[in-house]
N, C-alpha and C positions, 0 to 999 in steps of 0.2 A: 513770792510764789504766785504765779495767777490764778484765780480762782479758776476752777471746772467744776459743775454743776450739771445735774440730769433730771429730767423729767420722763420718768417710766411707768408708761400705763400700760395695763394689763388687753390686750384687742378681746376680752369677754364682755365687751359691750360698747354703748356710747360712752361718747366722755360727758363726765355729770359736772355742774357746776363747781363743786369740791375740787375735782381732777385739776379742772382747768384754771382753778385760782391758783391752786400750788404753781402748775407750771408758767402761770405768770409771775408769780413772784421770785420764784429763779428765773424766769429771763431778766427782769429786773435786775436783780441783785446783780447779775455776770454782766449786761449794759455796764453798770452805774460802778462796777470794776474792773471795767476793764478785762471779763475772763470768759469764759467757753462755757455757752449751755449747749448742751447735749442731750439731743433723744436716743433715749433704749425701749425697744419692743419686748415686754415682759412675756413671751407666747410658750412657754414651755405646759401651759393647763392646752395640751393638745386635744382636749375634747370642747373646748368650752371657748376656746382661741378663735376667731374665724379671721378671712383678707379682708370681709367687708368691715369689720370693724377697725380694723388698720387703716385702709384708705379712709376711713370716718374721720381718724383721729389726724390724721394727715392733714386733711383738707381741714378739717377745723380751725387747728392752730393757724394754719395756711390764710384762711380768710383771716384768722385777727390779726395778724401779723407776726404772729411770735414764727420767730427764726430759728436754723439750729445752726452749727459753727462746722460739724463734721457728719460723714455718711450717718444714718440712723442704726445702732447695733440690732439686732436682734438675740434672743438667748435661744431663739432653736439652734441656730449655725455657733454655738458656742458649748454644746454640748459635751465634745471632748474634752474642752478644759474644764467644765466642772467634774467631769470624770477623774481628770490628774487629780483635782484634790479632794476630791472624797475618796479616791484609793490611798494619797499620803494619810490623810486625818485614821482612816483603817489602820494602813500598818502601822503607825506612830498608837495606834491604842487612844486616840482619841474622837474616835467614834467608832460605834459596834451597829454589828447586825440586830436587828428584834424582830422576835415572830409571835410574840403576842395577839392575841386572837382580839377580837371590837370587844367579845363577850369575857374575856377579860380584864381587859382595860377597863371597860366599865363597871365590874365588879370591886375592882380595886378602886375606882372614882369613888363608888358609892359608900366602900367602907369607910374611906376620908374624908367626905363627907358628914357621915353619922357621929364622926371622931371630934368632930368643929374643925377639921384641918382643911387649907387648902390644896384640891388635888393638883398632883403631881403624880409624874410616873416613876415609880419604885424603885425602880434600875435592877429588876429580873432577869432582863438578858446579858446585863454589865458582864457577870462573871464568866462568860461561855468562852471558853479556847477559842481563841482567834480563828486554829486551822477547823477544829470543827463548826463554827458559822461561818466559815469562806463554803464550807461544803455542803453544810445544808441549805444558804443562800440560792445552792444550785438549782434545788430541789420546794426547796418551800416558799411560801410566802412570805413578804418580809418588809421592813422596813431598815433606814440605817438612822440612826440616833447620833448626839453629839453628847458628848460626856462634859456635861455645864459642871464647872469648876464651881467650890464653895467658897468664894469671896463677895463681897461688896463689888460691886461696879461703881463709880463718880462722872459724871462729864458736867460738863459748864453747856447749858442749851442757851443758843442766843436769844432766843424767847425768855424761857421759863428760869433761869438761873442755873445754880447747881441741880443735879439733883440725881438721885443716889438710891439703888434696888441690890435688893439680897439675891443673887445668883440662886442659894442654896433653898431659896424657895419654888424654884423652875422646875426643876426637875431637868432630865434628858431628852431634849425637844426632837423632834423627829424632823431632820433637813435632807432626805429626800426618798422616796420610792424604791429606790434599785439606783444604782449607777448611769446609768442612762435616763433617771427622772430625778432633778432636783427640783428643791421647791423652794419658798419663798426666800426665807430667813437666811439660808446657805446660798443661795444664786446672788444673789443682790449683796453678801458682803464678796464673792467673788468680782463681780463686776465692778463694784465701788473700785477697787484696789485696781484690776487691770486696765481701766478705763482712765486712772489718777482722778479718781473726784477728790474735791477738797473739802465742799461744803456738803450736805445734806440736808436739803428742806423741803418738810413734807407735814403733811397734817396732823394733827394733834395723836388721833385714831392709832399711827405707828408708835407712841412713844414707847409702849411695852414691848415692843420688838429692839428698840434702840440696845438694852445691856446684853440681849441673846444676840445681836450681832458683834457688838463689843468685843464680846468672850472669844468669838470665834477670830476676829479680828488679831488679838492677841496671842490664842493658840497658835494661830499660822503666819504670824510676824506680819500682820500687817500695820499699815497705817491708821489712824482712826479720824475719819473726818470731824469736822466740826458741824454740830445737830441743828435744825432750830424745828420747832413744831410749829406748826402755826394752830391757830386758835380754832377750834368744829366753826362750821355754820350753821345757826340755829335758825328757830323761824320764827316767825313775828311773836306769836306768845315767850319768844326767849328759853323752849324746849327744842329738846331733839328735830332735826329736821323732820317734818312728815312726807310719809310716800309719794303725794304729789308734787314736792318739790325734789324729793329724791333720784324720783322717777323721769323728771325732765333732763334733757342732755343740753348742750352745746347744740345739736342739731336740730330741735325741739326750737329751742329761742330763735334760732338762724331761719328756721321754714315758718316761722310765726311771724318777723318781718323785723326783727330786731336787725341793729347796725352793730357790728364791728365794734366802733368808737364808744355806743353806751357799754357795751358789754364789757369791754374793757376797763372802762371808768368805775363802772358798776361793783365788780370785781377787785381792782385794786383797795376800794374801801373795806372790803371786807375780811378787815380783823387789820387795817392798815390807816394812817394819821397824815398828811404831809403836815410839813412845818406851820404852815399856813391854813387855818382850817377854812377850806373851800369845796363847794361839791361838783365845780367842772378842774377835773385833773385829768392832763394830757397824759399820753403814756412819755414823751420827750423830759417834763416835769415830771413824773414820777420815776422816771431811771436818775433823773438829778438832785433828785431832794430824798431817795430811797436811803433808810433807817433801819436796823432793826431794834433801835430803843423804840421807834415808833410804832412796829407791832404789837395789840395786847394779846394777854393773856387770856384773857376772858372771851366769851362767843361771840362771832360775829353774826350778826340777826340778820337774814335775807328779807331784804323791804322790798316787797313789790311795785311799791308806789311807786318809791325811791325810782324802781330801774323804769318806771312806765314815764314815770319825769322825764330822765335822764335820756330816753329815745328820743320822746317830741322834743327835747331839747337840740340833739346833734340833727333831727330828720330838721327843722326850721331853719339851721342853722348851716345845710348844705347848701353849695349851686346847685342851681336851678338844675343846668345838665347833670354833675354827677349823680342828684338825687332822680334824675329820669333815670339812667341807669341802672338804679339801683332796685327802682319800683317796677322797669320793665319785665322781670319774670312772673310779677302778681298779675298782673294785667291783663285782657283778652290783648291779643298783637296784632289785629286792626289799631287801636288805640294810637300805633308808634308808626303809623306809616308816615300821619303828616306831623313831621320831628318836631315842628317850629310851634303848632297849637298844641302838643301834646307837653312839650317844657312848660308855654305859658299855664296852661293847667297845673302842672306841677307846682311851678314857683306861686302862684296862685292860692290852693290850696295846701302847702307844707304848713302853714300857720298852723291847721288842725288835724294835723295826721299825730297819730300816737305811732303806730304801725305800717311798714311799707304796704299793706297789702290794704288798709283803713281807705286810700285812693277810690281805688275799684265802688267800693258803697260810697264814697263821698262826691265822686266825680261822671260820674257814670251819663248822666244827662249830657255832659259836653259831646257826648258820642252816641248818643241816642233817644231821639226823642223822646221825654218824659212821659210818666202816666200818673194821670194823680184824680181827686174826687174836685169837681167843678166848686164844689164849698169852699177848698181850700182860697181860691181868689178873693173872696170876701175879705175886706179890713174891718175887724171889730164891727160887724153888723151893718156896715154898711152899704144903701140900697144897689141892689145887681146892676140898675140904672148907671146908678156915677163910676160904679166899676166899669163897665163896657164903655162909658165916654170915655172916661180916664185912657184905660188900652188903648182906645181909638185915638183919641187926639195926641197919644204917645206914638202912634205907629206913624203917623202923619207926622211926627217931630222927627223922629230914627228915619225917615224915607228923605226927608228935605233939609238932611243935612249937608251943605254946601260941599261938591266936590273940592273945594280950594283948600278946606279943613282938612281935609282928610277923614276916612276909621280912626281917629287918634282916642284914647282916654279922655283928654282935656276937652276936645271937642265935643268927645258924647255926656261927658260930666254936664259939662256949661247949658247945654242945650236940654238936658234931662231933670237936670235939678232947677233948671227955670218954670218948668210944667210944675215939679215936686212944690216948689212954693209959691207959684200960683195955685194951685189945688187942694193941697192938702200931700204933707210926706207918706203919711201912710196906705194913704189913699189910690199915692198914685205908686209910689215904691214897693209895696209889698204883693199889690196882682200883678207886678211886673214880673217882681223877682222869680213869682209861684208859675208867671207862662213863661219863662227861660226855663227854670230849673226842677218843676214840679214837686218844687221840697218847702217846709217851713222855715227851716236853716241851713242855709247856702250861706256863697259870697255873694255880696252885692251885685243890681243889677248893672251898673256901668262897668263893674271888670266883666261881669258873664255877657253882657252886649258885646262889647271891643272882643274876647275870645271867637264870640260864635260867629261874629260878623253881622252886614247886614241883611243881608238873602235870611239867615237862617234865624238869626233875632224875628224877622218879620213874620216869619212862616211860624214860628212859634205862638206869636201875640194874634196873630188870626185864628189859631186854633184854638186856642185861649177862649177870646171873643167867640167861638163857636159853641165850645164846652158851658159856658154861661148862659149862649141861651137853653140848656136843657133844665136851668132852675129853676124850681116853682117861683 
């Protein structure tokens, strides 16, 4: 049988890092077998639902890659069939109306509570004639309840092992509003079934929903997929995640300047092994070497280091062009008129970008004449005097250098670093670098010459040499 697999997020907000491991690890698993992942739009919380959260979640996956196999379901346009079977579960007597008031419901919490029991709901509406709650449903407020059978439930979770919950402790859970509002527990074992999912993998968090969907699974002769939970994500103290990493989405890391390829890598480690323990895993290698003996059980710890590595790793690690690309929407867009300095720049400085958007502050002098404090030209205290020779008989090297050489690197190296050890490296290297780039730390000045060119190397190191005379 092929595997079919679904990832279904709720459009009441972004997608959170949690969301989006899940749904990478089912695309994973349905690659690496050969089977069908499947998006459904969980939008039936019609107050709380919104489109822009949809297209969020759209475009999300969309940027990492992750694919689906068939149209996207949605559960508003599926309405009337949860309707067919919450009317069979009614007439079959295996689910009832309740008009139970909040202020009852919690009087009865409270008293089983006080009892040391755990609360459950009593099953006060159980008894009522079917035809008189068809008729008061008419009339009153309500919900509809499922009549939880008093057995043991079992299943074998591909994660966790067996593992095995008392029904008779649940109580009669309440799966949906009226007829026209299902809600979680009951939609989702509908759709599992009509849609043939096979597998179901989802976060740890659902495991106590896994035997109340079971139940119903077996009242209405379904099939019962095969579980795996996968393990919470914790956070570096190895506690519950906190709000600010809860609070971040997918589109949070994506406007912050993260790649695709980290977030993915980043991600598949989390609560995940390959054979080979390494921490650059392609997503091509992890649909081939994917396990679930190699998932644990235990929390996966969100390391921020980890994923702040894992960028400067894939950002160094791109072409020169794709990585312009990719930094052109941080950037002001003069920057990309001239295509060809604004790559070298890039491949250039990728060595130290954490962040697509880290450019903009790291590179900013190649497009605009620097500002900075006349001090900073000084090498380790030395006199303003040798500074200003230094520039000067450096401007006078960068002017006379042989048209037959060319602007080449190798020409302005050979020619620069012969001043450099005649004089002194620091000496002459370091006010170089500070009238190109107006910063302490840059790139060197033979890459930032060969970039800026000669005209505008020159125009620099004069004003340089100007800025120095206002030294005491």
């Amino acid at each position: 049988m092929t595997p079919r697999v679904r990832f279904a997020p709720s459009p009441t907000g972004y997608l959170s890092i949690g969301n989006v491991r899940t749904a990478l690890f089912n695309w994973i698993f349905a690659r690496h077998e050969g089977g069908k992942f499947l998006l459904r739009i969980e939008d039936t919380d019609k107050e709380r639902s919104k489109k822009e959260y949809e297209e969020s979640i759209i475009d999300g996956l969309t940027w990492l890659g992750i694919d689906w196999d068939e149209e996207p379901e949605r559960q508003s346009d599926r309405l009337a069939i949860y309707e067919k079977y919450l009317k069979r579960l009614l007439d079959e007597g295996r689910a009832y109306f309740c008009f139970c008031t909040p202020d009852e419901l919690e009087a009865e919490r409270q008293a089983q509570l006080s009892q040391g029991l755990q609360p459950k709901y009593g099953g006060r509406c159980r008894s009522i004639p079917k035809e008189e709650a068809a008729r008061r449903a008419e009339k009153e407020s309500h919900v509809i309840r499922f009549k939880m059978p008093s057995h043991t439930v079992s299943f074998t979770d591909l994660v966790r092992g067996k593992v095995t919950f008392d029904l008779d402790l649940m109580g009669d859970i309440i799966i949906a509003k009226g007829l026209d509002a299902p809600l979680y527990n009951f939609a989702v074992v509908i759709d599992d079934e009509e849609m043939a999912i096979t597998h179901v993998i989802r976060g740890e968090d659902h495991l106590s929903n896994t035997p109340k969907q079971i139940a119903m699974q077996e009242v209405l002769g379904f099939k019962t997929p095969v579980y795996a939970h996968l393990p919470l994500i914790l956070g570096p103290d190895k506690k519950k995640l906190s709000k600010r990493y809860l609070d971040a989405s997918l589109k949070d890391f994506k406007e912050r300047g993260y790649l695709p390829e980290a977030m993915l890598n980043f991600m598949v480690l989390l609560g995940w092994h390959p054979t080979v323990d390494k921490e650059i895993v392609s997503m091509d290698e992890a649909v081939k070497d994917f396990n679930f003996k190699k998932v644990q059980k235990s929390g996966a710890v969100f390391n921020q280091e980890k994923l702040e590595w894992l960028n400067a790793y894939y950002l160094k690690n791109l072409p020169a062009d794709v990585l312009a690309k990719q930094i052109a929407p941080f950037i002001p867009p003069e920057w990309v008129k001239d295509e060809k300095k604004f790559k070298e720049v890039v491949d250039l400085e990728k060595e130290r970008l954490r962040h697509l958007p880290d450019l903009k502050e790291l590179a900013g002098f190649f497009f605009a004449l620097p500002d900075y404090q006349p001090s900073l030209l000084i090498w380790k205290g030395a006199p303003k005097s040798v500074i200003a020779d230094n520039l000067s008989f450096v401007a006078n090297v960068v002017r006379g250098i042989p048209n037959h050489e060319r602007w080449s690197r190798d020409a302005i190296e050979k020619y620069i670093m012969s001043v450099a050890a005649e004089k002194g490296r620091g000496e002459v290297l370091w006010p170089l670098r500070v009238a190109l780039s107006g910063k302490d730390a840059s790139p060197g000045p033979v890459e930032i010459l060969y970039i800026l060119g000669k005209e505008e190397s020159l125009r620099r190191i004069e004003t340089a040499l100007g800025k120095l005379d206002l030294l005491q």
